[in-house]
C-alpha positions as CSV (number, residue, x, y, z in Angstrom):
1,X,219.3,-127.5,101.1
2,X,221.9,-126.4,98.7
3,X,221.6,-124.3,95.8
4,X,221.0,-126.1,92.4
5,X,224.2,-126.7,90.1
6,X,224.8,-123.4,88.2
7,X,224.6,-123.7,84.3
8,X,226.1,-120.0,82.5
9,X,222.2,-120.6,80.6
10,X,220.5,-120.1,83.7
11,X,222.3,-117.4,84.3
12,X,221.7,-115.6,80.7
13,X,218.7,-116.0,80.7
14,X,218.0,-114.9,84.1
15,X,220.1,-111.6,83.7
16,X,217.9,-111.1,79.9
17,X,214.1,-111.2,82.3
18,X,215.9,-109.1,85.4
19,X,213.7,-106.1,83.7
20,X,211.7,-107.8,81.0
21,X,208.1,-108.9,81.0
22,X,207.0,-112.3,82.6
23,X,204.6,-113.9,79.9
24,X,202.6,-114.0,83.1
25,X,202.1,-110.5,83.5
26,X,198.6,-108.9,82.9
27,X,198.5,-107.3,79.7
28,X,198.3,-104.1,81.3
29,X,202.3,-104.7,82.8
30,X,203.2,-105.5,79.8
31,X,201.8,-102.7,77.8
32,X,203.6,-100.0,80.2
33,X,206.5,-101.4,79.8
34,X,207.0,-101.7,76.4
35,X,204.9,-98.1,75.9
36,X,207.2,-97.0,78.4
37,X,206.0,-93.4,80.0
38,X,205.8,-91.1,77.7
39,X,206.1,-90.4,74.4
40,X,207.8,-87.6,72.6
41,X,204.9,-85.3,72.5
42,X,204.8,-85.7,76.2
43,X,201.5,-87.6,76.0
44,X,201.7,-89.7,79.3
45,X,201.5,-94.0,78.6
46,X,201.4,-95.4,81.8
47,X,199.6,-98.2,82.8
48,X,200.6,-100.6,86.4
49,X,198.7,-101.0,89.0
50,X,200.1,-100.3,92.6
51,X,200.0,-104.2,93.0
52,X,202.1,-104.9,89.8
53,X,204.8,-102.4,90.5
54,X,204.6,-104.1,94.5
55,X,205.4,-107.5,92.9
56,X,207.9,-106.9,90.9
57,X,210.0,-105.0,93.2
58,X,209.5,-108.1,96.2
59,X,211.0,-110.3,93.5
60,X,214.3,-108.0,94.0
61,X,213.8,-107.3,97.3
62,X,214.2,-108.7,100.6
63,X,212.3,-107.6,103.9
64,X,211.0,-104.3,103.3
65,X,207.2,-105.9,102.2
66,X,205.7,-102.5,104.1
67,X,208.0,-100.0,102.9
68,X,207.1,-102.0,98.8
69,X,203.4,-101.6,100.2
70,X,203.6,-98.0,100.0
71,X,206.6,-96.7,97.6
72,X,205.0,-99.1,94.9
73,X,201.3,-97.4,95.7
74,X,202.3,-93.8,95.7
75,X,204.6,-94.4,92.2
76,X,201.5,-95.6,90.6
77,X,199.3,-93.4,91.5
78,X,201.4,-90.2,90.9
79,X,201.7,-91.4,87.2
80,X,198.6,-92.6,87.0
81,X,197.2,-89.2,88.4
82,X,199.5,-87.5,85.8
83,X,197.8,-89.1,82.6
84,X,194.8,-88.5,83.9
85,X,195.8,-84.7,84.3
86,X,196.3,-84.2,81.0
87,X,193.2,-85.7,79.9
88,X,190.9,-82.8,81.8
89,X,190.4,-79.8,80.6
90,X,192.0,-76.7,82.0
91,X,188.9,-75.1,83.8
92,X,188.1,-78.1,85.2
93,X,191.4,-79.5,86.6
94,X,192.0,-78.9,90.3
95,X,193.8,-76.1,91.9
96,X,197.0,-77.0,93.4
97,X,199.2,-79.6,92.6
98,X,199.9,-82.0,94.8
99,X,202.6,-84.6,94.7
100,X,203.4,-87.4,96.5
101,X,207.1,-86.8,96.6
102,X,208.2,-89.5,99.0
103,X,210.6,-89.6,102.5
104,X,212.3,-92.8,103.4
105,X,213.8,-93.1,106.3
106,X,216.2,-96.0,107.2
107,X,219.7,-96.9,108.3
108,X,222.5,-97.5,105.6
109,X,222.4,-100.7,102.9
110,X,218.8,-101.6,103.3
111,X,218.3,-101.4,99.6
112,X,217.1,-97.6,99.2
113,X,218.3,-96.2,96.6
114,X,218.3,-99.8,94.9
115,X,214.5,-100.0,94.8
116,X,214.2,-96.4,93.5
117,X,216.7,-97.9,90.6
118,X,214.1,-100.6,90.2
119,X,211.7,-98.3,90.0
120,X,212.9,-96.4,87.2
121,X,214.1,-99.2,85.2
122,X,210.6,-100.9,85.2
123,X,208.8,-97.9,84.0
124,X,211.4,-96.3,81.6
125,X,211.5,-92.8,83.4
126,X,214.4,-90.9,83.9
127,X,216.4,-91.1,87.1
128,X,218.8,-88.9,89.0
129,X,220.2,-89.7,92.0
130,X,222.5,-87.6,94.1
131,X,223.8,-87.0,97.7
132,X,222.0,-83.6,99.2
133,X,225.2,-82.6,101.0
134,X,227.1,-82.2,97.7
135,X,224.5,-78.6,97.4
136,X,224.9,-75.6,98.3
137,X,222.4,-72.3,99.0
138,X,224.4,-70.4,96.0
139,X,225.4,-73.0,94.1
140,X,229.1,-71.6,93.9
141,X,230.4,-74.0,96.5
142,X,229.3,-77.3,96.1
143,X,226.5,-77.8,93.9
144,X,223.1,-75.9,92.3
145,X,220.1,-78.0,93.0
146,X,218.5,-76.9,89.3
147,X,221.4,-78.9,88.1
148,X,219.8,-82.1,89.0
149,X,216.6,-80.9,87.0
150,X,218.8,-80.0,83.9
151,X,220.6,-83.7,84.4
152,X,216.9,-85.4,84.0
153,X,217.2,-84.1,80.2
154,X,220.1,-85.4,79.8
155,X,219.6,-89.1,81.1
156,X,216.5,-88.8,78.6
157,X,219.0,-87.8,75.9
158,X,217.3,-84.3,75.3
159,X,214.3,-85.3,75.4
160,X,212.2,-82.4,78.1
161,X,208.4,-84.0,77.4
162,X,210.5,-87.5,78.8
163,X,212.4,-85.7,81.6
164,X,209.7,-83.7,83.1
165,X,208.0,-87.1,84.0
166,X,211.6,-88.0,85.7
167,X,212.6,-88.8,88.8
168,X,214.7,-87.3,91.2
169,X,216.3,-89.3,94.1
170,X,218.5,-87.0,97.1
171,X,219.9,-89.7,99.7
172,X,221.6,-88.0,103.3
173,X,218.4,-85.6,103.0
174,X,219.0,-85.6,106.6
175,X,222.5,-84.3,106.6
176,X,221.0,-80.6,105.5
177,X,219.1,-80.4,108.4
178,X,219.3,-77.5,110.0
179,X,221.7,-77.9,113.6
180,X,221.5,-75.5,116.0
181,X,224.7,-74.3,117.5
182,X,226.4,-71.7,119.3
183,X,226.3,-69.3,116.4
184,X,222.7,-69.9,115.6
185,X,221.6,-72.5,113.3
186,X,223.0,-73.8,110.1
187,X,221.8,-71.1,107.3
188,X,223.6,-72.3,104.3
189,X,221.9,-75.9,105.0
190,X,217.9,-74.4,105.9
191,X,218.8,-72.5,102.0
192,X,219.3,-75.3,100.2
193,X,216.1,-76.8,101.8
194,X,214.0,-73.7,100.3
195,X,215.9,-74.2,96.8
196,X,214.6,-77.7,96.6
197,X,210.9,-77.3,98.4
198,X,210.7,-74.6,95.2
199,X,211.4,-77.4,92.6
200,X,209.8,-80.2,94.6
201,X,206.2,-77.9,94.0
202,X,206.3,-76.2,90.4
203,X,209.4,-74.6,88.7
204,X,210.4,-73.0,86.0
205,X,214.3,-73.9,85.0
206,X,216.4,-73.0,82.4
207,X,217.5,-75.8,80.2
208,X,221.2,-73.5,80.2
209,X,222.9,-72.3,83.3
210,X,223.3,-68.2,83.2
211,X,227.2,-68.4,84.3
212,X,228.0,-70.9,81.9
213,X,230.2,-69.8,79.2
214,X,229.2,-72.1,76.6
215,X,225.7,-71.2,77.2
216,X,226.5,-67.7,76.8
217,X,228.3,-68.0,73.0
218,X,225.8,-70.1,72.2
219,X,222.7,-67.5,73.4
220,X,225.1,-65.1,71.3
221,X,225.2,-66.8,68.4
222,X,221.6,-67.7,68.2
223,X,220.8,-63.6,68.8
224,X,222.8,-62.3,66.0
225,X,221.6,-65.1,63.7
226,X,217.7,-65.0,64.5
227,X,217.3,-61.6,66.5
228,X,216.0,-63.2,69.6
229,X,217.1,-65.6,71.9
230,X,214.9,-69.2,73.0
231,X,215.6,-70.2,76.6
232,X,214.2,-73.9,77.2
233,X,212.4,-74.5,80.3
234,X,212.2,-77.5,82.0
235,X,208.9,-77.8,84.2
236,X,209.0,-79.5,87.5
237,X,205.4,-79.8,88.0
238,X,205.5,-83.6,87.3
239,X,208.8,-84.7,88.3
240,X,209.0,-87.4,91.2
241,X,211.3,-85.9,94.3
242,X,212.4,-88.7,96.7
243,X,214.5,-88.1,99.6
244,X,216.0,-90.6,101.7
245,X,218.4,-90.7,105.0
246,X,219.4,-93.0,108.0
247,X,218.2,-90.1,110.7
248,X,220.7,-90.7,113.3
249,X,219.0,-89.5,116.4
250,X,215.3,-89.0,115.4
251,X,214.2,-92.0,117.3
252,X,215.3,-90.1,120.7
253,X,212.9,-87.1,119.5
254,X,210.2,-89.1,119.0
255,X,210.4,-91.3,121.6
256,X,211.0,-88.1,123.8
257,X,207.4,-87.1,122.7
258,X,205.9,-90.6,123.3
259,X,207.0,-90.3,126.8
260,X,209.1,-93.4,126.4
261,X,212.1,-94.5,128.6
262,X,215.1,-95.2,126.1
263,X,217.0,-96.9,128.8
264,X,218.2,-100.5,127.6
265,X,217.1,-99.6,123.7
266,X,221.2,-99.2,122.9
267,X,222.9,-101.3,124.6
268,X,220.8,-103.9,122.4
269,X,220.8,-103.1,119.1
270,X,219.9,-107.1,117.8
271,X,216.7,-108.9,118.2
272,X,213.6,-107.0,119.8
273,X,215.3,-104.4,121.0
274,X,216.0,-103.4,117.2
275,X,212.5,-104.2,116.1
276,X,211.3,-101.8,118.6
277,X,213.4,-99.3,117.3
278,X,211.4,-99.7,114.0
279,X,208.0,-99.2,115.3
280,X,209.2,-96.3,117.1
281,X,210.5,-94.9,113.7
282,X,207.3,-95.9,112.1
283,X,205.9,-93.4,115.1
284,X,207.6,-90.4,112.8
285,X,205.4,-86.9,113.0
286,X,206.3,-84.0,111.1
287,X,206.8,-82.6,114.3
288,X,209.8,-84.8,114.8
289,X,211.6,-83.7,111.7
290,X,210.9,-80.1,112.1
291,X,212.8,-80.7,115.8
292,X,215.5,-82.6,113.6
293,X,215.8,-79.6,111.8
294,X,213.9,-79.3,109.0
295,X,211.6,-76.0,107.5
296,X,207.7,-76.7,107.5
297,X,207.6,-75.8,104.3
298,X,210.2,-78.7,102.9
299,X,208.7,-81.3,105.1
300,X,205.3,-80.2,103.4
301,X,206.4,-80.9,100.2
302,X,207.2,-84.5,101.0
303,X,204.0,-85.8,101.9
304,X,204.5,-89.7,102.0
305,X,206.7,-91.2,104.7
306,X,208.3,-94.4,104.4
307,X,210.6,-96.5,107.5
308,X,212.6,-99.3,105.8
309,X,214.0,-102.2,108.4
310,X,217.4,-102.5,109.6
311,X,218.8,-105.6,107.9
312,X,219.3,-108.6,110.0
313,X,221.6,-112.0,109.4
314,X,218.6,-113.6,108.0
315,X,217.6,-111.1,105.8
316,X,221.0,-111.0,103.8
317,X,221.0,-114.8,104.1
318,X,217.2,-114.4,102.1
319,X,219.0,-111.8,99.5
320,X,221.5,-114.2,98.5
321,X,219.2,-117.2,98.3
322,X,217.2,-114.9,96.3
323,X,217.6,-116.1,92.4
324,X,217.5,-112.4,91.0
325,X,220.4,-111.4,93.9
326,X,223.0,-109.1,92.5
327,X,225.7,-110.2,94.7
328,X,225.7,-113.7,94.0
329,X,224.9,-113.2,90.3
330,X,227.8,-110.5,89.9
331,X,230.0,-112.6,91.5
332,X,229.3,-115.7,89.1
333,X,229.6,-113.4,86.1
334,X,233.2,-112.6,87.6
335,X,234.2,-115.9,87.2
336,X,232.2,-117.3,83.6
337,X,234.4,-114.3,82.0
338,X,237.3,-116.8,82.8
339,X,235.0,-119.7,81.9
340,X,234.8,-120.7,84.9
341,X,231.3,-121.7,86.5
342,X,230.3,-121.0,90.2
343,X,228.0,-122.3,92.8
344,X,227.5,-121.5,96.5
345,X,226.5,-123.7,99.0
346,X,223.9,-123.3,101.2
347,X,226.1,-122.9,104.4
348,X,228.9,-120.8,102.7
349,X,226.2,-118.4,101.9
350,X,225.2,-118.2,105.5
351,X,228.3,-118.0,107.0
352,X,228.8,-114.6,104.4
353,X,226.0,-113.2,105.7
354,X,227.0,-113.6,109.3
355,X,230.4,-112.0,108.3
356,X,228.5,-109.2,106.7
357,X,226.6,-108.1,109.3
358,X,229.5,-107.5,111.0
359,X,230.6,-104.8,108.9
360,X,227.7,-102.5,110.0
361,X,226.7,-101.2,106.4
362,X,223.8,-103.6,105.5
363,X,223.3,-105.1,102.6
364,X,226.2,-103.3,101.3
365,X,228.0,-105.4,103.5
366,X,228.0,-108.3,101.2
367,X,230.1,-107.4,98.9
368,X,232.7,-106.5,100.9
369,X,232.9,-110.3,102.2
370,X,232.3,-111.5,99.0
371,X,235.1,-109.8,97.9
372,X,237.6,-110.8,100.8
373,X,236.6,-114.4,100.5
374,X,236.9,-115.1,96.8
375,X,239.6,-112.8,95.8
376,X,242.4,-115.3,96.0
377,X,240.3,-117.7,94.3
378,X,239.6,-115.2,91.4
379,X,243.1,-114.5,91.1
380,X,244.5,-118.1,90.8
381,X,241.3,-120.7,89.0
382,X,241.9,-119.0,85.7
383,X,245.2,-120.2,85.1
384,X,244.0,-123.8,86.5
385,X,242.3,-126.3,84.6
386,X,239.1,-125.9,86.7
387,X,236.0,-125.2,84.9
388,X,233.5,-125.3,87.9
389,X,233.7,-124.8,91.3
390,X,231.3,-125.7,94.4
391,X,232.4,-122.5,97.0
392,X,231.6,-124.4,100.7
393,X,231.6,-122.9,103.8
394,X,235.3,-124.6,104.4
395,X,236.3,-122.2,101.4
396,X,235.1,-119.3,102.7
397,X,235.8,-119.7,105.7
398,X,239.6,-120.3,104.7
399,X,240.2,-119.7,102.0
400,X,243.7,-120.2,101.7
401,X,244.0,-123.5,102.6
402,X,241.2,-124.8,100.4
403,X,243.1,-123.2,97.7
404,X,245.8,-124.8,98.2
405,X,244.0,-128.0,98.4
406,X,242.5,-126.9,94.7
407,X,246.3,-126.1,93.7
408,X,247.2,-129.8,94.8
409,X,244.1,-131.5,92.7
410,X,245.0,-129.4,89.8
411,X,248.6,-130.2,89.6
412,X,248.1,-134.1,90.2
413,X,245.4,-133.9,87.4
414,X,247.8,-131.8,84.9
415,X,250.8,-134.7,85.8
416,X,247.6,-137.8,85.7
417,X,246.8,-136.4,81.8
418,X,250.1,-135.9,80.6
419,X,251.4,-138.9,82.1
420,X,248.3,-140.8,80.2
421,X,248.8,-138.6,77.0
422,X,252.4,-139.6,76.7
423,X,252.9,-143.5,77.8
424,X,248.7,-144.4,77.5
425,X,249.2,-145.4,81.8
426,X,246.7,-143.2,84.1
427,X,248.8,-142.8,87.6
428,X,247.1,-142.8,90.5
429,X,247.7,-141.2,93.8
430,X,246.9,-142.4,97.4
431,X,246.5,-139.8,100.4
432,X,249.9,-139.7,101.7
433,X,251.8,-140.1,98.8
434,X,250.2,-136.8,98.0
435,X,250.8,-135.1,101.3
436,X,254.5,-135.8,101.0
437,X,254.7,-135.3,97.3
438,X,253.4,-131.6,98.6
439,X,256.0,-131.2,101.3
440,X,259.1,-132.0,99.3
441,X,257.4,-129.3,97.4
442,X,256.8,-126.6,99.3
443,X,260.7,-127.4,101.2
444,X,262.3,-127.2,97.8
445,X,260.2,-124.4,96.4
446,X,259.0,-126.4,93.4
447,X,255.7,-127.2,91.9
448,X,253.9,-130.7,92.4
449,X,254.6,-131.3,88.5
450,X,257.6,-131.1,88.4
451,X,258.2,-133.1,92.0
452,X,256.7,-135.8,89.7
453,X,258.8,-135.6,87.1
454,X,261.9,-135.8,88.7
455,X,260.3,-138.8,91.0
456,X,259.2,-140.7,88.9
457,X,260.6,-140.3,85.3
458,X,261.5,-144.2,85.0
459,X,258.6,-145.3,85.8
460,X,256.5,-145.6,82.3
461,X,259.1,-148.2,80.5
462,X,259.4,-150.1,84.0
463,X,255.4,-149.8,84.4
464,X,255.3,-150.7,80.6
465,X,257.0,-153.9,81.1
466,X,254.5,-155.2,83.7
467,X,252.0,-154.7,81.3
468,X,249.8,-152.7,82.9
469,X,247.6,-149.7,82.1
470,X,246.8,-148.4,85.5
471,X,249.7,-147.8,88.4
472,X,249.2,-146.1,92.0
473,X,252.1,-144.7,93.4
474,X,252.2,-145.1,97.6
475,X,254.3,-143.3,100.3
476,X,257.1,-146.1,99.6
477,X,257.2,-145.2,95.9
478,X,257.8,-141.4,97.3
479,X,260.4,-142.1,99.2
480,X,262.3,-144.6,97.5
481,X,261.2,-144.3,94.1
482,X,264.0,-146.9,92.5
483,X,263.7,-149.4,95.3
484,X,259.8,-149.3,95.3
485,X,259.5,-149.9,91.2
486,X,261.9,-152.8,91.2
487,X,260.1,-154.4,94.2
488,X,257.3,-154.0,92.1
489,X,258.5,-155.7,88.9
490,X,259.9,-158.5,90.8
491,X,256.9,-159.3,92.7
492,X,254.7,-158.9,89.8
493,X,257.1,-161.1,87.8
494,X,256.7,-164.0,90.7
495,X,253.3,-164.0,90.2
496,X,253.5,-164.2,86.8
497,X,255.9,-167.2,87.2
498,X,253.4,-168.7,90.0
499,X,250.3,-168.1,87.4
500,X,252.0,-170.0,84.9
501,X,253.3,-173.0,86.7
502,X,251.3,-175.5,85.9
503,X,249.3,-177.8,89.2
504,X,251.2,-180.9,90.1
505,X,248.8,-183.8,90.5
């Protein structure tokens, strides 16, 4: 099967529904996203249902149907469990909030962070994301955890009633674990852990960082003018936290508490071998990632768990087939900004996907090959006459030789129209005329054109007199281009003289 031609229409219109609602939707989808979340007086508008948000992000999303199952469940239902919050009165809400602040755990490039981007984008919230090893315990070297609070306000452009319904995504979670070592284990990373379990609960954080200077004139200013000073608070109570990380190693504590041999489980990391690795990651205990390093406290805070597969040739093969894939659809936007339309087939999409996987960062992979495939090609079409391109397997496999086969058909088509525009004759070429036409090219470091030129600049008045509208120049015409022509006209003048004889009874 290969993939249907590509019309720049498609495209448009494809790229205008990537987050809009499908006239299909139930009323209800559609409603929450144009309500969005919340309005300015913080009054909560949210409206899918844990299978809505499931479908939408499987139209995205290849191979991680479980780990949908539950992300798309627990979204809804915090934000659903939110608006009904603030519908119950005070002495009658429950004591304790409790959050279902996700942990995913899975290897690089298997779409993480991408569906947590989906997320947000469907249901108009907020989003943060940020690498947990960029944070410090003080904040004075590296980062202050608050700061990703205070940067929800400003992805909702001041708005705190919007950003206090945010969420906040921290991927390599599992590089702040805390190591023991020869000097005891890792404070500084076990501190940042208790900074973020206090904000992941119910927290109280200045809008204004104390040590900043600008907040400091500006707290000034606003004391001398009105005789007090107004510190915003953001509220944390109702943010989202979700943490991901590839857990290098946590598979050897759990299996160690499973009792299970891990002989033969790495020197196989393809086929069943790596599917077992999976369900013994689905196995995950608290337990495990307090032994990986973790406080029970933080670990409490994050009470929904989440193992995402390991990608496999097939499933980047099924994210490029897919009709909403990034890659493919970047990639073809790359090349319509030069006017230039693009279509894969079938087995040149494979074959990527086989290259990707060899570059052992999952989905991620794909561009990389993408890249290193097409890049000549995206260099060189725009200043051809090509307007739409079929990329085959043979082309991405080499690529340099299928461009120059592209160069070649370009250049005989620029020589075919203005040989036509000038003398009104369209010149054809056979096969090894073409192939030699190429090679006195290449040997005298000149372009096909202007071999043609020089070959064959007598030819229209000669071609004109045979009265003909069509000509095919041969090897012979390439290597004796004089000879060959006057050959021509005197054969063709025989038969003229042979036509016109008239039949002797």
């Amino acid at each position: 099967m290969t993939n249907p031609m590509f019309d720049p229409k498609d495209l448009e219109e494809l790229l205008k529904e990537e987050f809009d609602e499908d006239e299909s939707a139930p009323d209800a989808e559609k409603k929450g996203a144009k309500e969005g979340v919340i309005s300015h007086d913080g009054n909560i508008n949210f409206n899918l249902k844990p299978e809505e948000l499931e479908s939408f992000l499987n139209k995205y999303v290849v191979g991680q149907e479980d780990a949908i199952e539950i992300i798309a469940t627990k979204v809804c239902t915090h934000f659903n469990r939110m608006k009904l919050e603030n519908l119950i009165p005070e002495d009658q809400k429950v004591i304790g909030n409790i959050k279902s602040n996700i942990l995913m755990v899975g290897p690089t490039g298997v779409g993480k962070t991408y569906i947590i981007k989906l997320i947000a984008k469907k249901i108009g919230v907020p989003f943060v994301k940020a690498d947990a090893t960029k944070f410090s315990e003080t904040g004075y070297v590296g980062g202050d955890v608050e700061d990703l609070v205070r940067e929800l306000v400003h992805e909702a452009d001041g708005d705190i009633a919007k950003a206090e319904y945010g969420i906040i995504y921290l991927d390599e979670i599992d590089k702040i674990a805390s190591i023991g070592n020869q000097n005891g284990p890792d404070v500084s990373r076990s501190g940042v852990q208790r900074n973020l379990l206090k904000l992941m609960e119910e927290a109280e954080v200045d809008l204004k960082t104390p040590h900043d200077l600008a907040s400091q004139v500006e707290a000034a200013m606003e004391a001398q003018r009105t005789g007090k000073v107004t510190r915003k608070k953001i509220n944390t109570k109702n943010i989202l936290f979700i943490v991901s990380g590839a857990f290098s190693g946590i598979d050897e504590i759990i299996r160690r508490r499973m009792n299970l041999k891990t002989i033969g489980f790495d020197n196989d990391v393809t086929g069943q071998n790596k599917n077992t690795n999976y369900q013994i990651l689905k196995s995950i205990r608290t337990e495990d990632l307090i032994k990986y390093g973790f406080e029970s406290e933080f670990i409490g805070r994050l009470p929904v768990t989440v193992v995402l597969n390991d990608v496999t040739v097939d499933t980047l093969y099924q994210i490029l087939l897919n009709k909403y894939s990034s890659v493919v659809n970047g990639k073809k936007l790359d090349f319509l900004s030069y006017g230039i339309s693009l279509t894969f087939e079938d087995a040149a999409l494979r074959y990527l996907s086989e290259k990707a996987i060899e570059e052992k960062t999952g989905a991620r992979g794909l561009l990389s090959v993408f890249e290193k495939a097409l890049i000549r090609l995206e260099k060189t079409l725009p200043s051809l006459e090509i307007k739409s391109i079929l990329i085959t397997e043979d082309i991405v496999k080499n690529p340099n030789e299928e461009l120059r086969k592209l160069l070649i058909n370009d250049n005989i088509k620029g020589f075919q129209k203005d040989f036509l525009i000038n003398h009104g004759i369209y010149l054809d070429f056979d096969t090894e005329a073409i192939n030699l036409i190429q090679e006195k090219a290449q040997s005298e470091h000149m372009s096909f054109k202007r071999i043609c030129e020089d070959l064959f600049h007598d030819y229209p008045y000669a071609i004109k007199l045979m009265k003909l509208d069509k000509f095919t120049i041969t090897k012979d015409a390439v290597l004796n281009p004089g000879n060959f022509i006057e050959k021509y006209i005197k054969d063709n003048y025989k038969k003229e003289r042979q036509a016109d004889k008239p039949i002797s009874e």
